[in-house]
C-alpha positions in Angstrom: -80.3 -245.9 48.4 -77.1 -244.4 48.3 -75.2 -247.3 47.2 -77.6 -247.5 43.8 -77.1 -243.1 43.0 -73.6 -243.4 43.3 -73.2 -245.5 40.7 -76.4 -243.8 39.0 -74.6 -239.9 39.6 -71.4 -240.9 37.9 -72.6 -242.3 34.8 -74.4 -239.3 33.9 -71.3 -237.2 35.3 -69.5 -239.0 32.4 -71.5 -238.8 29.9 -72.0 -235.1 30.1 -68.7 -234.2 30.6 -67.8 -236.2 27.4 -70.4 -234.3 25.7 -69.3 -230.7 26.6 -65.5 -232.1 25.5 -67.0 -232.8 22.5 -64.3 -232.2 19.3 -65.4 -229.9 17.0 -65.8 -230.8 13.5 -63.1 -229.6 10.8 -64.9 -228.0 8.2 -65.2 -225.4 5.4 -67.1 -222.2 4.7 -67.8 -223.9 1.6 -70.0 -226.5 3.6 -71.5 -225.1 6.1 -72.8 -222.7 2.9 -73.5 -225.7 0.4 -74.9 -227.9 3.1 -76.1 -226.1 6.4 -78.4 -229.0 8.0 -75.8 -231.6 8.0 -73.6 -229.4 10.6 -76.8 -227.4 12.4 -76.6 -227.7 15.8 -72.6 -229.4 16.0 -69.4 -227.6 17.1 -67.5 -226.7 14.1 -64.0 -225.6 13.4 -63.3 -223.4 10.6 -61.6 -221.0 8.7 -62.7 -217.7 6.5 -62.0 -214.9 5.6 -63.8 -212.3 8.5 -65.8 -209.2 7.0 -66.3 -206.6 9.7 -68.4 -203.6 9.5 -70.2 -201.2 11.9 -73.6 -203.5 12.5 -72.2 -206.7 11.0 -69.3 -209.6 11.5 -69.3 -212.3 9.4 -67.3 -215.3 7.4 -67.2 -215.9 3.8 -64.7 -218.1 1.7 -62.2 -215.7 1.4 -61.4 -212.0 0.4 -62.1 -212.2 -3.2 -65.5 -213.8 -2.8 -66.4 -211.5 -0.1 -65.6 -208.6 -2.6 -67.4 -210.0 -5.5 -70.7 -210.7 -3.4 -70.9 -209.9 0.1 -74.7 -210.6 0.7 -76.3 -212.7 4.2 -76.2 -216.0 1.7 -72.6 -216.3 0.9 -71.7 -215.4 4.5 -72.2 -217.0 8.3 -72.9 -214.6 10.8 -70.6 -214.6 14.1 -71.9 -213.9 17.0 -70.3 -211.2 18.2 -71.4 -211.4 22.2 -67.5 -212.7 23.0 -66.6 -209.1 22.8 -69.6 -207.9 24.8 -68.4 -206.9 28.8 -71.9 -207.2 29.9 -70.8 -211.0 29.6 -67.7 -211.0 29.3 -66.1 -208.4 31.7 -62.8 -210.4 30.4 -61.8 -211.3 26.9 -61.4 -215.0 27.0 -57.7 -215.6 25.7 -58.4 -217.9 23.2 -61.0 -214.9 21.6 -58.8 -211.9 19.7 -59.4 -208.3 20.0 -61.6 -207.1 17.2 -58.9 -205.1 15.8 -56.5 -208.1 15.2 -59.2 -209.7 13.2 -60.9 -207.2 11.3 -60.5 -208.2 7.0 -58.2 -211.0 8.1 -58.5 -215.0 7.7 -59.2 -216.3 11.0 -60.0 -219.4 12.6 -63.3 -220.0 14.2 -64.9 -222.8 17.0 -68.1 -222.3 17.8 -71.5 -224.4 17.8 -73.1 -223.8 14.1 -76.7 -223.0 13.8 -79.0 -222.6 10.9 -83.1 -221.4 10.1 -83.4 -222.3 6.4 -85.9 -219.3 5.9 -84.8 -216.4 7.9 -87.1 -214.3 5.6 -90.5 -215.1 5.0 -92.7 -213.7 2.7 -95.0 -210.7 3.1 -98.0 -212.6 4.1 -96.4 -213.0 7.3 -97.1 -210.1 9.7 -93.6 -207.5 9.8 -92.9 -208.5 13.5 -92.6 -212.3 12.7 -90.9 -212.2 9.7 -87.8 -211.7 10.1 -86.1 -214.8 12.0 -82.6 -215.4 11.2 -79.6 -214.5 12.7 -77.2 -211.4 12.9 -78.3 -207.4 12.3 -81.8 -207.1 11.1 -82.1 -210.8 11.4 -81.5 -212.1 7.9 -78.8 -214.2 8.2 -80.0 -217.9 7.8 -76.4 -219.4 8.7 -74.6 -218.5 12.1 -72.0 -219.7 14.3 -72.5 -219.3 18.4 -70.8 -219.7 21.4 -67.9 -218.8 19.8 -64.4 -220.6 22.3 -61.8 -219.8 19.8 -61.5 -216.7 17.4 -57.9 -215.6 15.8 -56.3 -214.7 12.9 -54.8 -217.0 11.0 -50.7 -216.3 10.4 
């Protein structure tokens, strides 16, 4: 019995480990925006320009299109729990301090998630409507799970 889960243990010790190692895919704000269900659910690496505010942090193409229309569908939410002691009593050193990445480019790894209607329509009950991402939950693009966060030099 031992002999076969041996064998058996290891496989599956390989594959997940291969799995969590898994490269993240080099992208752009522009296509996680233009097409969101081709990356949903995969690690991405990318690069934007970070909007910060007191109940919001999110990435948009750069500064000038974050200043001509910063509205929840030109922008990915970031989830902003890296910075949060309750689980993370320690910054991880690959995540900056807010204040070096505040209205800066910065580089993002995370796992990319998306809910294509994070708003539905009045006929929906108040409580259940409202299933996206970020403050007030009307974000329909987000990245999680955020390993690397920094400005960009």
């Amino acid at each position: 019995m031992t002999r076969v889960l041996l064998p058996v243990l290891s496989l599956v010790s390989v594959f997940s480990s291969a799995a969590a190692g898994e490269q993240p895919l080099h992208v752009t704000v522009q296509q996680l925006l233009a097409t969101p269900e081709k990356f949903a659910g995969k690690r991405v690496d990318v690069t934007g320009y970070c909007h910060t505010s007191n109940d919001e942090i999110s990435l948009a193409v750069s500064k000038r299109a974050d200043e001509q229309s910063h509205e929840c569908e030109n922008t990915i939410w970031l989830e902003p729990d890296i910075w949060d002691p309750r689980y993370h009593p320690r910054r991880p050193p690959n995540i900056a301090d807010p204040s070096q990445i505040e209205f800066r480019t910065v580089r993002v790894v995370g796992t990319f998630r998306y809910q294509p209607r994070p708003v539905l329509d009045k006929s929906v009950p108040y409580e259940r409507r409202y299933r996206g991402f970020g403050s007030y939950r009307m974000w329909a693009r987000e990245i999680a799970e955020i390993t690397y966060f920094q400005a960009v030099r």
